[in-house]
C-alpha positions in Angstrom: 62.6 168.8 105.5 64.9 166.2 107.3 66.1 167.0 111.1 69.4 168.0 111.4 72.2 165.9 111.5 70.7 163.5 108.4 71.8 165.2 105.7 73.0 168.4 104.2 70.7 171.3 104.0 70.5 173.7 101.0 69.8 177.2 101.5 68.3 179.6 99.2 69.6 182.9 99.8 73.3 183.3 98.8 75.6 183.4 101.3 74.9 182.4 104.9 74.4 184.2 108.1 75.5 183.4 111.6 71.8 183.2 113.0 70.7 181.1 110.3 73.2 178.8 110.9 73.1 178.4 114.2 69.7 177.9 113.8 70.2 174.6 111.2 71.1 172.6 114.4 68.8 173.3 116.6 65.1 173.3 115.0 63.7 170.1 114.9 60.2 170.0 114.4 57.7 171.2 111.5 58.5 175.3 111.5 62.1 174.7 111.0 61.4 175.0 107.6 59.5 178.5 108.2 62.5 180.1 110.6 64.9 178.4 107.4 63.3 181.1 105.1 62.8 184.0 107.9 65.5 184.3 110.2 68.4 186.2 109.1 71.3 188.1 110.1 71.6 191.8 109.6 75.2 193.3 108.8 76.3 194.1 112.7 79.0 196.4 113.9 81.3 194.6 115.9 81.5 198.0 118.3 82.0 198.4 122.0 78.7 197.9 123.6 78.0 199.8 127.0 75.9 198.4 130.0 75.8 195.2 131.5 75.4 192.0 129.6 72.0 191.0 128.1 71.7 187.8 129.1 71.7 188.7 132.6 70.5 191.9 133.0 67.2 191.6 130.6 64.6 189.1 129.6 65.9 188.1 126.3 62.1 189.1 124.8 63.2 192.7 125.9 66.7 192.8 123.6 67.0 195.0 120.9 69.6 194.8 117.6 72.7 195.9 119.9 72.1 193.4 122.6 71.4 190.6 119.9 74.6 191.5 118.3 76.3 191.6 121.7 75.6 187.8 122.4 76.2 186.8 118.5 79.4 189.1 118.3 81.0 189.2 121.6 79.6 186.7 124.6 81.2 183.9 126.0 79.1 181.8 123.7 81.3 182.7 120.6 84.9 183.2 119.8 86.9 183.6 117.1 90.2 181.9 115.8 92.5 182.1 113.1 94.8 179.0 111.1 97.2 178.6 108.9 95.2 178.0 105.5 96.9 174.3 104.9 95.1 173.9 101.9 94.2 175.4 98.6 91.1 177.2 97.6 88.0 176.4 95.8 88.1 176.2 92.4 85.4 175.8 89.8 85.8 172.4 89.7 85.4 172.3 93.1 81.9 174.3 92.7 80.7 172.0 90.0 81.0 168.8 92.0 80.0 170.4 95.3 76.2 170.8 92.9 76.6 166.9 92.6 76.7 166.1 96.1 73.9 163.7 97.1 71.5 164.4 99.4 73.1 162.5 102.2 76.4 164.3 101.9 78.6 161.5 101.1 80.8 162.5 98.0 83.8 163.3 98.0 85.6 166.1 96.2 88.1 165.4 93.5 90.8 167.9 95.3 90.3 165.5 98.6 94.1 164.6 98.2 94.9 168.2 98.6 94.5 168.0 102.7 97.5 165.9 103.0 99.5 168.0 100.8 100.5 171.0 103.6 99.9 173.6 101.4 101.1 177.2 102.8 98.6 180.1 102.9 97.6 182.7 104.5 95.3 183.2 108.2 91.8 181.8 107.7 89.6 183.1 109.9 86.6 181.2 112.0 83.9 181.9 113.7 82.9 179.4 116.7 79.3 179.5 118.9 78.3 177.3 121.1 75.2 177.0 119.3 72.8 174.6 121.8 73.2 177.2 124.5 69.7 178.9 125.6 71.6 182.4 125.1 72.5 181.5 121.4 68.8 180.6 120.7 67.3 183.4 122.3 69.2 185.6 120.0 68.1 184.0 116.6 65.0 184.1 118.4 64.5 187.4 119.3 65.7 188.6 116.1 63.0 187.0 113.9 60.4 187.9 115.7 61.9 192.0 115.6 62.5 191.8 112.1 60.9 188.4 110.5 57.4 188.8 112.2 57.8 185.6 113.8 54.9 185.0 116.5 56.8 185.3 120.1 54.6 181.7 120.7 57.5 179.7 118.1 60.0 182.0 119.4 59.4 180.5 122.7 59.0 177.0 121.9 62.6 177.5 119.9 64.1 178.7 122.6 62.9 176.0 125.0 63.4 173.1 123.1 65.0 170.4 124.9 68.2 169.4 123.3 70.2 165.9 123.2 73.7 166.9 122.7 75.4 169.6 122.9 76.1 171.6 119.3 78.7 173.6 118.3 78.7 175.6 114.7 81.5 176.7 112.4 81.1 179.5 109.9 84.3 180.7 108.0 85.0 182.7 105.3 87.1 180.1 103.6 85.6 176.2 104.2 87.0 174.5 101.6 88.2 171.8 103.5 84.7 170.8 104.8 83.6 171.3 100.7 85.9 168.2 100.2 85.3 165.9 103.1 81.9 164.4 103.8 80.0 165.2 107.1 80.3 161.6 107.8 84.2 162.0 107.6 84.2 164.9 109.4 82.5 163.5 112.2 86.2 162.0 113.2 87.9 164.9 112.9 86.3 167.0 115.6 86.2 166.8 119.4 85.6 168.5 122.5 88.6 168.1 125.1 88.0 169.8 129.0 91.1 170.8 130.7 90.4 169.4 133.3 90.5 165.2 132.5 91.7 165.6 128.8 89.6 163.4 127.9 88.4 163.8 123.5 84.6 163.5 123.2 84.3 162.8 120.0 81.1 164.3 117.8 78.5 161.9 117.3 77.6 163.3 113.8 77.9 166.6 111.8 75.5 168.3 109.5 76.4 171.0 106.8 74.3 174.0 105.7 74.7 175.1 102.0 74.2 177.8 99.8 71.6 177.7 96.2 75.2 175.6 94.6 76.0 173.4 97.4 78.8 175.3 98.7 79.3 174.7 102.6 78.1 177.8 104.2 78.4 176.6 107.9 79.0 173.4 109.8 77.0 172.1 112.5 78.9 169.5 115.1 76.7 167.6 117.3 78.9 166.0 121.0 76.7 163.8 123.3 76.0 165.4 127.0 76.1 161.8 128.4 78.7 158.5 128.2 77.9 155.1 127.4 76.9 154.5 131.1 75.1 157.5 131.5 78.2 160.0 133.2 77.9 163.5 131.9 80.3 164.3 129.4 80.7 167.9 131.0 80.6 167.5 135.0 80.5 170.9 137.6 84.2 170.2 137.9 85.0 171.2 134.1 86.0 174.8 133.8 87.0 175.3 130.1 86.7 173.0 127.3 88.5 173.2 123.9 86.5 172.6 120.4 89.0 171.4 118.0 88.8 170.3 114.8 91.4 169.3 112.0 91.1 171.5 108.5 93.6 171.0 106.2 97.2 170.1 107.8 96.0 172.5 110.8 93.4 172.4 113.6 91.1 174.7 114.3 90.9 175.6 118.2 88.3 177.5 119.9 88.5 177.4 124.0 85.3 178.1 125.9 85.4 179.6 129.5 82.3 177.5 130.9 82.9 179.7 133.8 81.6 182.8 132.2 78.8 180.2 129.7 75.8 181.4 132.3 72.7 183.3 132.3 70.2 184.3 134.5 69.3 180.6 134.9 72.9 179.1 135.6 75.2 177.4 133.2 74.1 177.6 129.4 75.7 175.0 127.3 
């Protein structure tokens, strides 16, 4: 199986979960493949959750299903955003070719024109998590090895692999948009902007995850942590940072408080 970020990914079981997607951008070695097939999301209530937050209070190894679904439903590490659907929805056609995508994610739908054409719909909802964060990992992590049987050894090395960029991973119930644009073309239509110097850091590269028919099920955006001459991208000074990225004839924004983004061991991005 290729790392992430060469290609698109095709999953096997139907419709795609929030761990397992987050997971797509973050494995990198040999047992990707094995948390691909084990790591999955169980239906959790979105309720109001007592006691302080997991990510301080407890070593992730000691969270159970409601602190998992705390940090996946409800941390700092995740928000949620509504647009104005600007284009139309899938169709079969659309299904059909999505099957004949190559393996490098390159085609392009035949309904591509329909972007531009400002059609009016209803909200779409997304869902936005700051995917390379040790919290985020931690979560998919401690949920396969409650319910997956995954040895707490891989769980561990998961959790503290060293990342190169930061990652940020959309899920949606309606992604047509990214169903007719390439990952390479969507690599310029996504950026992170801090308040503070306003200054677009483009994504480096983007990598889809897809159901058994090559639908998109979630999208993976990868932002470097470091400029050209080695300045991080994100200093102490930045306080917030906005993820946007252009669907349709509207923009999805999702706006991080990096001042709330920490765990027991300081920032977490």
């Amino acid at each position: 199986m290729r790392m992430a970020g060469k290609g698109s990914e095709r999953e096997n079981s139907g419709a795609a979960k929030p761990e397992k997607i987050l997971r797509e951008g973050t494995m990198k070695t040999g047992k990707r493949k094995v948390w691909m097939a084990m790591v999955a999301m169980a239906a959790l209530a979105a309720a109001v959750y007592g006691g302080n937050d997991p990510w301080k209070a407890k070593n992730w190894q000691q969270w159970d299903d409601k602190d998992i679904a705390k940090v996946i439903n409800l941390s700092p590490w995740t928000v949620k955003t509504m647009v104005e659907a600007t284009w139309k929805p899938l169709n079969a056609m659309d299904e059909h070719e999505a099957g004949e995508q190559t393996s490098e994610g390159v085609g392009v739908m035949p309904a591509e024109a329909d972007d531009n054409a400002k059609t009016r719909g209803a909200n779409a909802m997304f869902e936005v998590y700051w995917s390379s964060s040790r919290t985020m990992r931690e979560a998919v992590a401690r949920r396969a090895v409650l319910h997956n049987g995954r040895d707490l050894k891989d769980a561990q090395e998961f959790v503290d692999a060293a990342l190169d960029e930061y990652q940020v991973t959309v899920q949606g119930t309606d992604l047509a948009p990214f169903q007719r644009k390439s990952e390479r073309e969507y690599a310029s239509l996504a950026w992170l902007q801090p308040k503070k110097t306003k200054e677009k850091i483009l994504a480096s590269h983007v990598n889809y995850t897809r159901d058994d028919k090559g639908n998109v099920t979630g999208v993976v955006f990868f932002f470097p942590k470091k400029t050209a001459s080695g300045a991080p991208t994100l200093g102490a000074e930045d306080k917030s940072v906005d993820f946007a990225c252009k669907v349709g004839a509207s923009t999805i924004h999702a706006y991080f408080n990096l001042t709330k983004m920490d765990d027991a061991k300081g920032l977490d991005l």
